[in-house]
ROLOLO-176605 format. One record per residue: residue number from 1; chain; x, y, z of N, C-alpha, C in turn. Coordinates in nm, 2 decimals. Layout:
N
ATOM   n chain    nxx    nyy    nzz   caxx   cayy   cazz    cxx    cyy    czz
ATOM NUM     A      X      Y      Z      X      Y      Z      X      Y      Z
...
END
This chain:
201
ATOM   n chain    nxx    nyy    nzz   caxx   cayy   cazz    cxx    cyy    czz
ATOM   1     A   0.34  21.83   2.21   0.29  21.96   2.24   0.35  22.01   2.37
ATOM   2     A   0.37  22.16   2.38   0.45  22.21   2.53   0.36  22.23   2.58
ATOM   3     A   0.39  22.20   2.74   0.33  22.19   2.83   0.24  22.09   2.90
ATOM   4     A   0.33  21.98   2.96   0.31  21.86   3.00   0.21  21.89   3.11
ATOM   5     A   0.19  21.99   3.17   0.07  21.99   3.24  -0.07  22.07   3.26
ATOM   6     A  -0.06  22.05   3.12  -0.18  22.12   3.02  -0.35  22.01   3.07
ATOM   7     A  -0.41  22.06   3.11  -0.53  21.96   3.12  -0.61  21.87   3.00
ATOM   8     A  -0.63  21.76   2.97  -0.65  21.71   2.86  -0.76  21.78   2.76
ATOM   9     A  -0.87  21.83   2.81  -0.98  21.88   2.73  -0.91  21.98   2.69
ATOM  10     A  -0.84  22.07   2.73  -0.76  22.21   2.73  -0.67  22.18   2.62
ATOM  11     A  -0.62  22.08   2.61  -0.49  22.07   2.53  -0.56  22.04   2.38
ATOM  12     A  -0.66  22.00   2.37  -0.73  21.94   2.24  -0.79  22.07   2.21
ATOM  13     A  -0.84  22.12   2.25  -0.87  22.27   2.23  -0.81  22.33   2.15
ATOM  14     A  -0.70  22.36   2.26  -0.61  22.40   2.20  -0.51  22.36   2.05
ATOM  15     A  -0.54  22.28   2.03  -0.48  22.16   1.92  -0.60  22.18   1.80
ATOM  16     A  -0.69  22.21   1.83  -0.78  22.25   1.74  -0.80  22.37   1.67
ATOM  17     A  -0.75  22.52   1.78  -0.78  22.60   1.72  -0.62  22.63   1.61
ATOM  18     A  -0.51  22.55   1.67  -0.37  22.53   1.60  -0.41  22.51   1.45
ATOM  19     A  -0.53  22.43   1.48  -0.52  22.39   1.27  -0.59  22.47   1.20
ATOM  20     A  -0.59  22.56   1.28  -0.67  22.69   1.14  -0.58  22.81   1.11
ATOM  21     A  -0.57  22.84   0.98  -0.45  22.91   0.88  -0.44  22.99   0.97
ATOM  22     A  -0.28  23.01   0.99  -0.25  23.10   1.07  -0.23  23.15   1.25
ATOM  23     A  -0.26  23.04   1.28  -0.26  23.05   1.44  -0.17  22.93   1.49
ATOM  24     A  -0.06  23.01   1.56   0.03  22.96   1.62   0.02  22.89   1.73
ATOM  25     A   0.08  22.82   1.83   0.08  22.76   1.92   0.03  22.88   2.03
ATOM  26     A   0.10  22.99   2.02   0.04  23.08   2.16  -0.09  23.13   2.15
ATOM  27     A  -0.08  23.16   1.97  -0.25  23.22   1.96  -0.36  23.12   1.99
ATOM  28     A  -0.33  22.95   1.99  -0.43  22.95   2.02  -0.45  22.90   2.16
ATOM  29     A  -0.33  22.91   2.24  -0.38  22.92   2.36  -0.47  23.00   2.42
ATOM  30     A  -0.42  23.14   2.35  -0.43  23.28   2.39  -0.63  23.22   2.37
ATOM  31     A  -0.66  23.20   2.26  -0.80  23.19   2.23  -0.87  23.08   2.29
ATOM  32     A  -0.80  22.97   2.32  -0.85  22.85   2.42  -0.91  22.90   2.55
ATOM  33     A  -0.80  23.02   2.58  -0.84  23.04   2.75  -0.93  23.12   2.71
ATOM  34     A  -0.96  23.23   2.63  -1.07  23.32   2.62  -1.18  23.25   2.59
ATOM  35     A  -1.19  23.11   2.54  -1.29  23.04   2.52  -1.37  22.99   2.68
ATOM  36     A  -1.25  22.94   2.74  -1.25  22.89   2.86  -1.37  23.02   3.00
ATOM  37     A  -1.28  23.15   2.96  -1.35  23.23   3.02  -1.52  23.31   2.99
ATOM  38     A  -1.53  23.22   2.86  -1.64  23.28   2.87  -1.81  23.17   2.92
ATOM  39     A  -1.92  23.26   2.94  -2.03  23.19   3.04  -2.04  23.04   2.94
ATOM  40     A  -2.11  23.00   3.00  -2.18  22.86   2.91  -2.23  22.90   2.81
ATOM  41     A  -2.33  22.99   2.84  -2.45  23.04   2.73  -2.35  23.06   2.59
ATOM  42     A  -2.23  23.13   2.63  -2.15  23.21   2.52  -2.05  23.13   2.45
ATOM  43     A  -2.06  22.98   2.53  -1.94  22.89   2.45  -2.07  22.81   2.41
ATOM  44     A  -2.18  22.77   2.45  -2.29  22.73   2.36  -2.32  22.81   2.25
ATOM  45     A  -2.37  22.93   2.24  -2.36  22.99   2.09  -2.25  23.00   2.03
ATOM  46     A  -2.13  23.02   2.03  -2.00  22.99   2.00  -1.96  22.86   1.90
ATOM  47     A  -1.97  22.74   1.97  -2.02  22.59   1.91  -2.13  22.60   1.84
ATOM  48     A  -2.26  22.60   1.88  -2.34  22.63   1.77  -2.34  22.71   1.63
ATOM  49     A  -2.26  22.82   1.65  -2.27  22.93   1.51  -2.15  22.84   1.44
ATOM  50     A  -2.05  22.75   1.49  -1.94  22.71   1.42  -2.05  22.56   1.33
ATOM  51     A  -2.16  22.48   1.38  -2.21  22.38   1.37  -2.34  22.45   1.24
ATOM  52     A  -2.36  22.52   1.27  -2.49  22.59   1.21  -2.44  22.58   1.06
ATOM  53     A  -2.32  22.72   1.08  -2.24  22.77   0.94  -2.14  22.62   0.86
ATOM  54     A  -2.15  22.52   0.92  -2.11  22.40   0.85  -2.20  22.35   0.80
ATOM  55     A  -2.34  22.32   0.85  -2.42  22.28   0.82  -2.52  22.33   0.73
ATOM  56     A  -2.51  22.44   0.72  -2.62  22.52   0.67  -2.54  22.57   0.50
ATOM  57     A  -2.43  22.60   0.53  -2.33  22.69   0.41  -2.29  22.58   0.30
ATOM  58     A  -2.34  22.62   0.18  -2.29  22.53   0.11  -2.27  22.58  -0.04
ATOM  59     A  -2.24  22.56  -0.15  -2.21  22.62  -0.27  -2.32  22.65  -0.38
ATOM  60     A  -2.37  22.81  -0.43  -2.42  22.85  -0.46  -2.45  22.76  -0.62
ATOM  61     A  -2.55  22.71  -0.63  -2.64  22.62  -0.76  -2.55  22.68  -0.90
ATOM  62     A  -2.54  22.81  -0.91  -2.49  22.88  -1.01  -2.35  22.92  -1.01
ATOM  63     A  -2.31  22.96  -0.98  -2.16  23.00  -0.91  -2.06  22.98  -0.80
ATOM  64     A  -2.11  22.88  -0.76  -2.04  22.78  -0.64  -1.96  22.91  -0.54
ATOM  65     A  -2.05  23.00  -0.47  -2.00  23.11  -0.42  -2.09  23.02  -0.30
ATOM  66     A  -2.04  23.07  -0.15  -2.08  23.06  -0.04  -2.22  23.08   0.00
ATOM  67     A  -2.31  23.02   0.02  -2.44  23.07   0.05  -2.54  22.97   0.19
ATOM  68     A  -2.66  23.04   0.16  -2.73  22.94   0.28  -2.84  22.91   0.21
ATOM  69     A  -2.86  22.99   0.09  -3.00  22.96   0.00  -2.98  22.87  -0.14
ATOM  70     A  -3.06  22.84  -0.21  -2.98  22.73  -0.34  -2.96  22.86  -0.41
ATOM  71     A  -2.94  23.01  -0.41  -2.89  23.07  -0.48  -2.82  23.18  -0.41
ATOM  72     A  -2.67  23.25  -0.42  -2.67  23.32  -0.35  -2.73  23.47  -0.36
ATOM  73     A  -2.67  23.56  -0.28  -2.79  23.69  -0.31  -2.74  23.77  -0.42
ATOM  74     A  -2.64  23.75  -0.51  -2.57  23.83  -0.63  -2.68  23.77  -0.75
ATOM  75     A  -2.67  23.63  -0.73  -2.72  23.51  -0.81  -2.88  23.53  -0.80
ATOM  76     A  -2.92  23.58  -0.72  -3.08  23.60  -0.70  -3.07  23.77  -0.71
ATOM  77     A  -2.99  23.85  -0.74  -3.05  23.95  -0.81  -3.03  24.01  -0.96
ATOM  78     A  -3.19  24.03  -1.00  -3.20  24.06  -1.14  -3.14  24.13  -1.17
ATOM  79     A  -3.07  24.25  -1.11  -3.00  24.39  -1.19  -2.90  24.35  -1.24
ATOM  80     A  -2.83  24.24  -1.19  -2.71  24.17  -1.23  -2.72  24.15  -1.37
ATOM  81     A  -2.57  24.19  -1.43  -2.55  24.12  -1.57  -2.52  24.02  -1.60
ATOM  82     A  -2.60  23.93  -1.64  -2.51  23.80  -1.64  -2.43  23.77  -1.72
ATOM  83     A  -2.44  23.84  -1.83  -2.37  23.82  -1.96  -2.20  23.85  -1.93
ATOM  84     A  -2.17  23.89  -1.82  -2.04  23.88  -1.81  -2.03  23.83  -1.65
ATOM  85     A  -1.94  23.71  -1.66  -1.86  23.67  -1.52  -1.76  23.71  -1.52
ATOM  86     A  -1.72  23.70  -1.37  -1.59  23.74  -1.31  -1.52  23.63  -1.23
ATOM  87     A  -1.41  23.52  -1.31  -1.40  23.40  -1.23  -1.25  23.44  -1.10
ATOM  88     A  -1.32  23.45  -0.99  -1.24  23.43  -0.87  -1.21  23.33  -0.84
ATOM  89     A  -1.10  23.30  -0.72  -1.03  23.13  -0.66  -1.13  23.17  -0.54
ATOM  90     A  -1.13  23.24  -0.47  -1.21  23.26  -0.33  -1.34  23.37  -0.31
ATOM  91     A  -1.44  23.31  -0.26  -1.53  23.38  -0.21  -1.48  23.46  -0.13
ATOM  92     A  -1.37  23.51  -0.07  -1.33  23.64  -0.03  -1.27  23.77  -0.16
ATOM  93     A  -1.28  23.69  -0.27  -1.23  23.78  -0.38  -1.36  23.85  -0.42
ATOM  94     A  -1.50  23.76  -0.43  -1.59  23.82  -0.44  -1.64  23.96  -0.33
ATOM  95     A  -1.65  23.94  -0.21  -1.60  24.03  -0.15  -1.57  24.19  -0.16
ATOM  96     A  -1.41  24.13  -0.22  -1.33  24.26  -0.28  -1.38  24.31  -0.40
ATOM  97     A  -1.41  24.22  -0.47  -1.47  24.30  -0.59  -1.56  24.36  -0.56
ATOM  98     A  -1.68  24.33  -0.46  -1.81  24.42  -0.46  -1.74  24.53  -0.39
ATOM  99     A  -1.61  24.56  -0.34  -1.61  24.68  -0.25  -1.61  24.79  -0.34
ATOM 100     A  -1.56  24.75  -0.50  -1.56  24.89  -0.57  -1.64  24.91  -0.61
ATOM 101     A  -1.79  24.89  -0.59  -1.93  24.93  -0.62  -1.94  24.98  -0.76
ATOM 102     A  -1.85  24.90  -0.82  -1.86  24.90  -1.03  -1.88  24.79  -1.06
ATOM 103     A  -1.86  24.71  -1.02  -1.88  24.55  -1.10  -2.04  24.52  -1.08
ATOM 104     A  -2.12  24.49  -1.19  -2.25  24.51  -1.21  -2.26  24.34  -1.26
ATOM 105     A  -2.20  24.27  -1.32  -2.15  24.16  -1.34  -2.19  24.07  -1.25
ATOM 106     A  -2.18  23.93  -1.29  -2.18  23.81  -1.21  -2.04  23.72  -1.20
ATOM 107     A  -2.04  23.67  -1.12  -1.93  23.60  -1.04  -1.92  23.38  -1.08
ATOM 108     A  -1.79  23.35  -1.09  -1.81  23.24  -1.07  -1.65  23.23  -0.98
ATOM 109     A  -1.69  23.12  -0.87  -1.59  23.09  -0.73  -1.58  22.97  -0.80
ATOM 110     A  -1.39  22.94  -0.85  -1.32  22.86  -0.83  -1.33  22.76  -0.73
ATOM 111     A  -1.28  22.80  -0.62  -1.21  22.77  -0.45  -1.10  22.67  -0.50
ATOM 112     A  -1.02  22.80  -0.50  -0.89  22.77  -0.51  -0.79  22.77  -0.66
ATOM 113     A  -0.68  22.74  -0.68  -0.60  22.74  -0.82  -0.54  22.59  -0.84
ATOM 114     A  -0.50  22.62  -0.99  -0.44  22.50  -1.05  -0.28  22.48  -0.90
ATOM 115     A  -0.25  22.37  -0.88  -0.11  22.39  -0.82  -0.05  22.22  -0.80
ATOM 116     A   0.04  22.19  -0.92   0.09  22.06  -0.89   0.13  22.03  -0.80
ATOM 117     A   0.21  22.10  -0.75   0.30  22.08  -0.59   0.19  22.05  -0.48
ATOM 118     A   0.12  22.14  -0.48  -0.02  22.07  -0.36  -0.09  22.01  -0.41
ATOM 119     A  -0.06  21.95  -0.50  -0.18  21.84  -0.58  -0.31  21.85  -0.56
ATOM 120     A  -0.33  22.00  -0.62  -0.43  22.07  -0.67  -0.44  22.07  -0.86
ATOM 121     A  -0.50  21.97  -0.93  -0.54  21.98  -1.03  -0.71  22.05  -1.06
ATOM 122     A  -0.70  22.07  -1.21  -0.85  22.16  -1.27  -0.95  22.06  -1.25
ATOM 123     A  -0.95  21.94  -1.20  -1.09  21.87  -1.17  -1.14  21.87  -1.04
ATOM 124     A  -1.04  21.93  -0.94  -1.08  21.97  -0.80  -1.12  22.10  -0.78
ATOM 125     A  -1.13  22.17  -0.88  -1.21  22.29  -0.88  -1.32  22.30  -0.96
ATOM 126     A  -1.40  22.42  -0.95  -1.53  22.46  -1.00  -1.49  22.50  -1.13
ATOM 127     A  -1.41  22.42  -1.21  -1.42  22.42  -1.37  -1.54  22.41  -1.47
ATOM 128     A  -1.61  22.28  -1.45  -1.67  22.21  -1.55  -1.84  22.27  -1.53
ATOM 129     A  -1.85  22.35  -1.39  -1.97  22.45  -1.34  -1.95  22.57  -1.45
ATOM 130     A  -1.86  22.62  -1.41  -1.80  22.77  -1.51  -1.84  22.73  -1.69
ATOM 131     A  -1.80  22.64  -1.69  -1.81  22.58  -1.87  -1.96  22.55  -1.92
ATOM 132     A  -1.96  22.49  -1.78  -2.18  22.46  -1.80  -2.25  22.64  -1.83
ATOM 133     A  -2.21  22.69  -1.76  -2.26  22.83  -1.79  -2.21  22.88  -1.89
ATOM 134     A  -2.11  22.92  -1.97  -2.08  22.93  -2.05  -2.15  22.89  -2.16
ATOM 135     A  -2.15  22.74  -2.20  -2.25  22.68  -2.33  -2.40  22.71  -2.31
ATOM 136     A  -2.43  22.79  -2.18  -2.56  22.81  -2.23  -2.61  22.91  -2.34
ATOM 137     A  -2.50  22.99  -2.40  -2.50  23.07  -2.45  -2.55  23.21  -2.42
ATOM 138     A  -2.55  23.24  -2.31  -2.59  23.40  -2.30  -2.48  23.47  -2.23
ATOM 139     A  -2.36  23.44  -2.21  -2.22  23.49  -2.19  -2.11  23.54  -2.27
ATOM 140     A  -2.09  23.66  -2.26  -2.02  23.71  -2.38  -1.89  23.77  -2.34
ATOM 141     A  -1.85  23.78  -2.19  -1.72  23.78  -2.15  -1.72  23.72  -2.01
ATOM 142     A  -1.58  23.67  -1.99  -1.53  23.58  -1.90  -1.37  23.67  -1.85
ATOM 143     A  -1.43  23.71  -1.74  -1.30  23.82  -1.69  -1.21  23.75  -1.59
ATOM 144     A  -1.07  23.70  -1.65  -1.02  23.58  -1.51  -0.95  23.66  -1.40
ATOM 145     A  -0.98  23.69  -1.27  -0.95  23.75  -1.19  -0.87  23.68  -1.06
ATOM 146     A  -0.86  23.60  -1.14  -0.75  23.47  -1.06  -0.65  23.58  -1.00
ATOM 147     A  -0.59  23.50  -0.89  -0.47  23.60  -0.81  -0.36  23.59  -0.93
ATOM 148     A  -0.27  23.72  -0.91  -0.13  23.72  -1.00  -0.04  23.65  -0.92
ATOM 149     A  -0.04  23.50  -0.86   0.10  23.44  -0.85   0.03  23.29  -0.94
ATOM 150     A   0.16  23.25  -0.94   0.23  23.12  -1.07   0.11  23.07  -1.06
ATOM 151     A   0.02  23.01  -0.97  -0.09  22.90  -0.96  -0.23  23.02  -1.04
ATOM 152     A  -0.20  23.11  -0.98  -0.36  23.22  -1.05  -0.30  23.18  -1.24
ATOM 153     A  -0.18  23.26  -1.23  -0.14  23.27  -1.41  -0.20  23.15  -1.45
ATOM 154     A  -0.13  23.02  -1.42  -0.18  22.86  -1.46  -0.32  22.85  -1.48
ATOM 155     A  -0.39  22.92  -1.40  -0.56  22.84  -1.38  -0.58  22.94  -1.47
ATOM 156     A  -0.53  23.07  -1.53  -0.61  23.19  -1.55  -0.57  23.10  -1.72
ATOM 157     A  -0.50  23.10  -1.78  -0.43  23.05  -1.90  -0.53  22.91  -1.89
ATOM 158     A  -0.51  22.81  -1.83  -0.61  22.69  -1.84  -0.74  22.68  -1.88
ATOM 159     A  -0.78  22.77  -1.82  -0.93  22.79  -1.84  -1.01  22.89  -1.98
ATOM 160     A  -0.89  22.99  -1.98  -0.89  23.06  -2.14  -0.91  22.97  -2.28
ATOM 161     A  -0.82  22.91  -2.23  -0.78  22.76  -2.36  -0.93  22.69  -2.35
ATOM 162     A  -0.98  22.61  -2.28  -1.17  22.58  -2.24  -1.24  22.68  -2.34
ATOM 163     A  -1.20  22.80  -2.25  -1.33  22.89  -2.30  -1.36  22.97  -2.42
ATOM 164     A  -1.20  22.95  -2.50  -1.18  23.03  -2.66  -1.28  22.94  -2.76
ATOM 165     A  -1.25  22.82  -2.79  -1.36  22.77  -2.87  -1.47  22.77  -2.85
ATOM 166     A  -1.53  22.80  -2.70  -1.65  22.87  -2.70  -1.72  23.03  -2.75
ATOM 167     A  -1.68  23.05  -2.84  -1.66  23.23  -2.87  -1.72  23.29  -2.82
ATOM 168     A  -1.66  23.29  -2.67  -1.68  23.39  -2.56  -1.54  23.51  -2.54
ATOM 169     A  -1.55  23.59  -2.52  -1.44  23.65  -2.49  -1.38  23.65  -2.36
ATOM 170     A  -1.26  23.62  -2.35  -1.17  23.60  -2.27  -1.10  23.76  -2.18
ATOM 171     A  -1.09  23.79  -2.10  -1.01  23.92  -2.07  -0.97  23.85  -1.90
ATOM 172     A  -0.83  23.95  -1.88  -0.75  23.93  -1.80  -0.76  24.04  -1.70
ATOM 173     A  -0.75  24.04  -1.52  -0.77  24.20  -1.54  -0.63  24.27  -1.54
ATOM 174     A  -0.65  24.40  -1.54  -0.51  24.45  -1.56  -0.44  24.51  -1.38
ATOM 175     A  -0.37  24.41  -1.37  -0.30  24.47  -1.27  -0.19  24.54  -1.23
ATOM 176     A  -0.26  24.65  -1.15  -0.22  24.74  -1.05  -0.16  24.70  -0.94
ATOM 177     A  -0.23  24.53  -0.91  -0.16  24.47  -0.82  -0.07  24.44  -0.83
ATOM 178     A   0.03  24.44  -0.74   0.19  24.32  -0.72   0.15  24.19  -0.81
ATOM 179     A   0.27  24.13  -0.81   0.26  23.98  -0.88   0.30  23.92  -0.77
ATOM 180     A   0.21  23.81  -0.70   0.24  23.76  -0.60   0.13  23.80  -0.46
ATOM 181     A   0.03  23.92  -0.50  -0.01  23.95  -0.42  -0.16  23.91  -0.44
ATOM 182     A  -0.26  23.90  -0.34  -0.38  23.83  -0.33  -0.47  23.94  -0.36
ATOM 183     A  -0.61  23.93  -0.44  -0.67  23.98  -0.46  -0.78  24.02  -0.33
ATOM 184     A  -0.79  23.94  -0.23  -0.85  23.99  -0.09  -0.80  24.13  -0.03
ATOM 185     A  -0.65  24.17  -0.06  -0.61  24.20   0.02  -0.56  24.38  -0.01
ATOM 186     A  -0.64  24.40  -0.16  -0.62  24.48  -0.28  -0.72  24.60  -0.20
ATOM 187     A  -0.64  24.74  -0.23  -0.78  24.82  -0.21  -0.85  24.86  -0.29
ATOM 188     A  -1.01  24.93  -0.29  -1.10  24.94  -0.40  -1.04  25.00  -0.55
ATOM 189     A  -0.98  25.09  -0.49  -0.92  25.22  -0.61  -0.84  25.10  -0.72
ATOM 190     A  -0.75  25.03  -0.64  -0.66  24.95  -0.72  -0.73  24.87  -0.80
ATOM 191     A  -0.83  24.77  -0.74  -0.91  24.66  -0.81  -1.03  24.73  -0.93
ATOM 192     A  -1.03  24.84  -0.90  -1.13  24.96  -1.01  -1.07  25.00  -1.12
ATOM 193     A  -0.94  25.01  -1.07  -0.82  25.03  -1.22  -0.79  24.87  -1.30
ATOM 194     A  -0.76  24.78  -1.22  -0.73  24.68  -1.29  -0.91  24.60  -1.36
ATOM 195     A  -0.96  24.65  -1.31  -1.13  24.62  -1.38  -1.13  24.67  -1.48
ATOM 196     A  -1.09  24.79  -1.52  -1.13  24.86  -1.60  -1.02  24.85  -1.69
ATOM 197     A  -0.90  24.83  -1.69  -0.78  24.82  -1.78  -0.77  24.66  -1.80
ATOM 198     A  -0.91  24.58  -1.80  -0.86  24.43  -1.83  -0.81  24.38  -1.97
ATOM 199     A  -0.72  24.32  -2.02  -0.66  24.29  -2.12  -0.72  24.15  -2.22
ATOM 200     A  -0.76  24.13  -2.35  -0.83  24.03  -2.34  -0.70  23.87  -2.33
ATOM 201     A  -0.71  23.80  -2.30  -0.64  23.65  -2.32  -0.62  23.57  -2.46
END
């Protein structure tokens, strides 16, 4: 690491905030010393809310979506339809979906896609959750809203093949999006069109 005369606690810090997606060697200087500058009290809650949200956050009983309760709050409300899921890779996709305030539906979180190369296979994900719900029989579409790059297409097609002998209906959504682009990152208008123009699989 640069900077041989970095202080040791400083430098681990810093080496720490390095390993989170996206932050470069200066960013996380940049954020070490802001850490550095702030009171006790504020690097005490700081540490704690990062200790809390580990400890506390854990995968929703029914749809392995992020929560703090054994159900999350989509999953604990009755207006929901449950007769149709929406299977996302990321609890940030769920998110997106709610921003277009049409999806009345319930959700099932992946975390994450099929991808040999990162030696990401279908048993390291929230597959065989999604299929448990499914055979309970009160599901009558399965909307794959997996991202449009090569690993979404794979897991979106994988899991179709699962769910067809269950005569559930299968649909794809229709995108508006790029191929290659993430469903986080979509705005509402677009993800409202590809909702509603989903194609079945």
């Amino acid at each position: 690491m640069a900077g041989g005369y970095q202080v040791a606690p400083l430098a681990r810090l810093v080496e720490q905030f390095e390993r989170l997606p996206g932050i470069g060697h200066k960013s996380a200087q940049r954020l070490a010393y802001h850490v550095l500058g702030m009171t006790k009290e504020q690097a005490q809650a700081f540490a704690d809310a990062v200790l809390e949200a580990h400890d506390k956050i854990h995968y929703c009983k029914v749809c392995c979506n992020l929560t703090d309760q054994p159900l999350c709050p989509i999953c604990r409300d009755e207006r929901r339809d449950t007769s149709v899921i929406c299977v996302v890779e990321d609890p940030r996709d769920v998110i997106a979906m709610e921003r277009t305030n049409e999806y009345k539906g319930s959700y099932h979180v992946l975390h994450g896609a099929i991808s040999p190369l990162s030696d990401v296979g279908p048993e390291q994900l929230c597959i065989k959750e999604l299929l448990a719900r499914v055979q309970g029989g009160k599901v009558k579409e399965v909307i794959m809203a997996t991202n449009p790059t090569v690993e979404g297409e794979a897991t979106a097609m994988y899991i179709s093949r699962l769910l067809k002998p269950l005569g559930v209906k299968v649909t794809r959504l229709a995108y508006g999006i790029p191929v290659g682009g993430d469903l986080e990152y979509a705005d509402e208008v677009t993800l409202l069109r590809a909702l509603e123009g989903r194609s079945e699989l």
